[in-house]
KELUM-775849 format. One record per residue: x, y, z of N, C-alpha, C in turn. Coordinates in steps of 0.02 Angstrom, whole numbers, plus 50000, padded with zeros to 5 digits. Layout:
   neast   nnorth     nup   caeast   canorth    caup   ceast   cnorth     cup
       X        Y       Z        X         Y       Z       X        Y       Z
...
end
This chain:
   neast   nnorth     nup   caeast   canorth    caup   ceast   cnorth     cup
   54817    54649   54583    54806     54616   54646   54734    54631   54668
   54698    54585   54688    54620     54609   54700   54609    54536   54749
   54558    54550   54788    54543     54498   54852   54467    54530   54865
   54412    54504   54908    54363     54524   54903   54395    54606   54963
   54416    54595   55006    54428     54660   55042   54474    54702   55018
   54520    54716   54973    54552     54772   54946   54580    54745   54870
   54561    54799   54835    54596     54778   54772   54650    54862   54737
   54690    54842   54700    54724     54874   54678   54746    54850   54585
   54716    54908   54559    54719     54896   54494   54741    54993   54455
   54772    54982   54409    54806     55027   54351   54746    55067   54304
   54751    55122   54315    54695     55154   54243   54767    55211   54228
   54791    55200   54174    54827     55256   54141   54900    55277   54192
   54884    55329   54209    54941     55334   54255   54921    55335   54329
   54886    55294   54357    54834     55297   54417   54843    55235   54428
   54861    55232   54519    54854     55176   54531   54804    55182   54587
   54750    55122   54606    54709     55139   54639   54681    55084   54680
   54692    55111   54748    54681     55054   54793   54615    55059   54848
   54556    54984   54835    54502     55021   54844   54485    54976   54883
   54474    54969   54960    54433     54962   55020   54361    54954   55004
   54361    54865   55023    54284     54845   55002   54260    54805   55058
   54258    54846   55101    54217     54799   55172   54158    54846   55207
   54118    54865   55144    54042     54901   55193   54022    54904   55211
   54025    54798   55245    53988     54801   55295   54001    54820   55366
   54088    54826   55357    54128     54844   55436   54154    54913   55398
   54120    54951   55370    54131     55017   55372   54206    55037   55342
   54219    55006   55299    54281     54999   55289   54359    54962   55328
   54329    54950   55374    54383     54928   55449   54419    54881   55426
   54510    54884   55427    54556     54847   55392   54548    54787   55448
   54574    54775   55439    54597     54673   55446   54675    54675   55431
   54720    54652   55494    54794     54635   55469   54805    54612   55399
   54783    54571   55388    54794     54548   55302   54786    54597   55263
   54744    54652   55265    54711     54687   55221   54774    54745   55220
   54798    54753   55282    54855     54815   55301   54906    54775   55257
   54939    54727   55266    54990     54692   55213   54977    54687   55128
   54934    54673   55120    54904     54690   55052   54916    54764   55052
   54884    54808   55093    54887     54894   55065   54975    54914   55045
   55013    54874   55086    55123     54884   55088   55113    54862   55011
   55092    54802   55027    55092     54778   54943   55109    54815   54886
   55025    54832   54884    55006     54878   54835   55053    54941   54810
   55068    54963   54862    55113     55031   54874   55176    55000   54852
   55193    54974   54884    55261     54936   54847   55254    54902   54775
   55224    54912   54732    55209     54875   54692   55207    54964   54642
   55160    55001   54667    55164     55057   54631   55228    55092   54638
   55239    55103   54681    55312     55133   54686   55364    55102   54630
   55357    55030   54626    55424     54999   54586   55381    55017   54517
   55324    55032   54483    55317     55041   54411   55324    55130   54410
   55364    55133   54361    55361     55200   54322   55316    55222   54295
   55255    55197   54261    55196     55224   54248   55161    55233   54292
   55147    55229   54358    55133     55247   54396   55138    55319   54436
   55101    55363   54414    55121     55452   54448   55083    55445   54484
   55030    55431   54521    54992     55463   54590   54959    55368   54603
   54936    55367   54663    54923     55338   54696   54848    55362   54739
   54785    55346   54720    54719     55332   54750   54687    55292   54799
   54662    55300   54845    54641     55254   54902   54572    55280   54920
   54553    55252   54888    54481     55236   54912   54417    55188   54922
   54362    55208   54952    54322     55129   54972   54266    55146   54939
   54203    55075   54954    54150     55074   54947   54107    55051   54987
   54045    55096   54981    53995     55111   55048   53996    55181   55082
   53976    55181   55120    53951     55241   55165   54015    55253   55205
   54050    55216   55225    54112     55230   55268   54181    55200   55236
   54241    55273   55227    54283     55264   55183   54329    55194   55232
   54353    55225   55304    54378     55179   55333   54346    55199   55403
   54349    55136   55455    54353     55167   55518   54422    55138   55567
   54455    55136   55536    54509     55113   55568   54521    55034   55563
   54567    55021   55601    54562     54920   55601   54505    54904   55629
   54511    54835   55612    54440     54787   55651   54468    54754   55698
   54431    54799   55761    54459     54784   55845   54422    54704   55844
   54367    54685   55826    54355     54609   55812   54401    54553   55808
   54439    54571   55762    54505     54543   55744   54551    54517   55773
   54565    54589   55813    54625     54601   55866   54594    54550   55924
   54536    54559   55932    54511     54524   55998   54502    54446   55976
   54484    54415   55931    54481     54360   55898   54560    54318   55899
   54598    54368   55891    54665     54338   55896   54701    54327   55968
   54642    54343   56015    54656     54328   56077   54727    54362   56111
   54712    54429   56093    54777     54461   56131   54778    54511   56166
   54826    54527   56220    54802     54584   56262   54806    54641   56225
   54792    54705   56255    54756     54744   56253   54858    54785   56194
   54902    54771   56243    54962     54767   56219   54988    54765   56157
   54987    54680   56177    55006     54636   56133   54974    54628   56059
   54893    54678   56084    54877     54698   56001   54900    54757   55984
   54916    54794   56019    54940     54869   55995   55002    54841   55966
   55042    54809   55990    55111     54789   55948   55110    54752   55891
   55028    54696   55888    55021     54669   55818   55001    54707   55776
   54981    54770   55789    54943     54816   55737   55017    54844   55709
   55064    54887   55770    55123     54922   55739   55156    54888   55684
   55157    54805   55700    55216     54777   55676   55191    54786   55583
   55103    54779   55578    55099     54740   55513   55092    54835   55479
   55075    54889   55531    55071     54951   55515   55140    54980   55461
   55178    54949   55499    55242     54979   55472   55287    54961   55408
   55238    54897   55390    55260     54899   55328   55214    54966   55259
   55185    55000   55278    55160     55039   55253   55207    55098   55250
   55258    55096   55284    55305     55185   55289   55329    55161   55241
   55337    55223   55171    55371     55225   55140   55439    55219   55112
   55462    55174   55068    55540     55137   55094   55576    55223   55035
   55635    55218   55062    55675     55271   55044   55688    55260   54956
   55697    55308   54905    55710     55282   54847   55702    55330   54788
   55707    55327   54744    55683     55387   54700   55609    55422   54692
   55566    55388   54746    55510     55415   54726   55463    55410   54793
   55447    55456   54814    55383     55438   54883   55329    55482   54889
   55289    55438   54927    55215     55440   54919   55203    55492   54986
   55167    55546   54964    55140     55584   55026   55064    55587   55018
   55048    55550   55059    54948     55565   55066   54926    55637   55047
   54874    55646   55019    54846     55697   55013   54756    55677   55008
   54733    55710   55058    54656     55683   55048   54620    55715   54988
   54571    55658   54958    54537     55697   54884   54470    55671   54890
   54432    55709   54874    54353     55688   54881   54353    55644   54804
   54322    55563   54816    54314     55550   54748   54262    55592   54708
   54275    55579   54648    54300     55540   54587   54394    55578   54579
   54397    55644   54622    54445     55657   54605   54524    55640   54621
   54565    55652   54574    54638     55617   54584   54669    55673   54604
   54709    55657   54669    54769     55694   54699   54861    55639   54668
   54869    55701   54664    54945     55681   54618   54970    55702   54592
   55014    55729   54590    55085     55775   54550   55107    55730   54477
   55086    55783   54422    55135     55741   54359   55083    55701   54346
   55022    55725   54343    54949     55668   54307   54918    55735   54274
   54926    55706   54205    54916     55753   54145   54825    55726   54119
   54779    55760   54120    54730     55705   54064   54755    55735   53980
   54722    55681   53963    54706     55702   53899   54647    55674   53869
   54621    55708   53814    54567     55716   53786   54556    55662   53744
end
């Protein structure tokens, strides 16, 4: 799955989801938050999949959503806090044999339990 603002692609047992908006500092976009459930849902259902990566490009990893957005969509101050929760929450982890707990990692390096290299 890849779009100019987030892509998510497989190296080995790594899945890796990478935030490409440098020029807004990383700052999600509702679409971009539904794509991230995606992704996650997408790694979760493959078995080759042991850890899960999130990271961006540019100077700023994220700065949160793009309040632009929220305001573009013409909504109160509210009524965006509830559009953010609604598309937020597809991101909680669904119950199942396997879940994802964040762990922050300075790139290049991988955080993840059960990721072996080899030579």
């Amino acid at each position: 799955m890849t779009d100019e603002s987030l892509s998510y692609e497989i190296y080995g047992l790594v899945g890796l989801i990478r935030i490409n908006r440098p020029e807004k500092l990383g700052a999600f976009t509702l679409p971009m938050i539904d794509k991230w459930a995606s992704a996650l849902t997408t790694a979760k259902e493959d078995d080759a999949v042991r850890a899960v990566v999130l990271t961006g490009t540019g100077r700023g990893f994220c700065t949160g959503v793009d309040l632009d957005e929220i305001d573009a969509a013409g909504a109160s101050p509210i009524a965006g806090k509830r559009l953010l929760t609604e598309h937020v929450e597809g991101l909680q982890p669904q119950r199942g044999r396997r879940k994802f707990f964040p762990v922050p990692a300075p790139a290049p390096e991988i955080a993840g339990r059960g990721v072996e290299a080899s030579a």
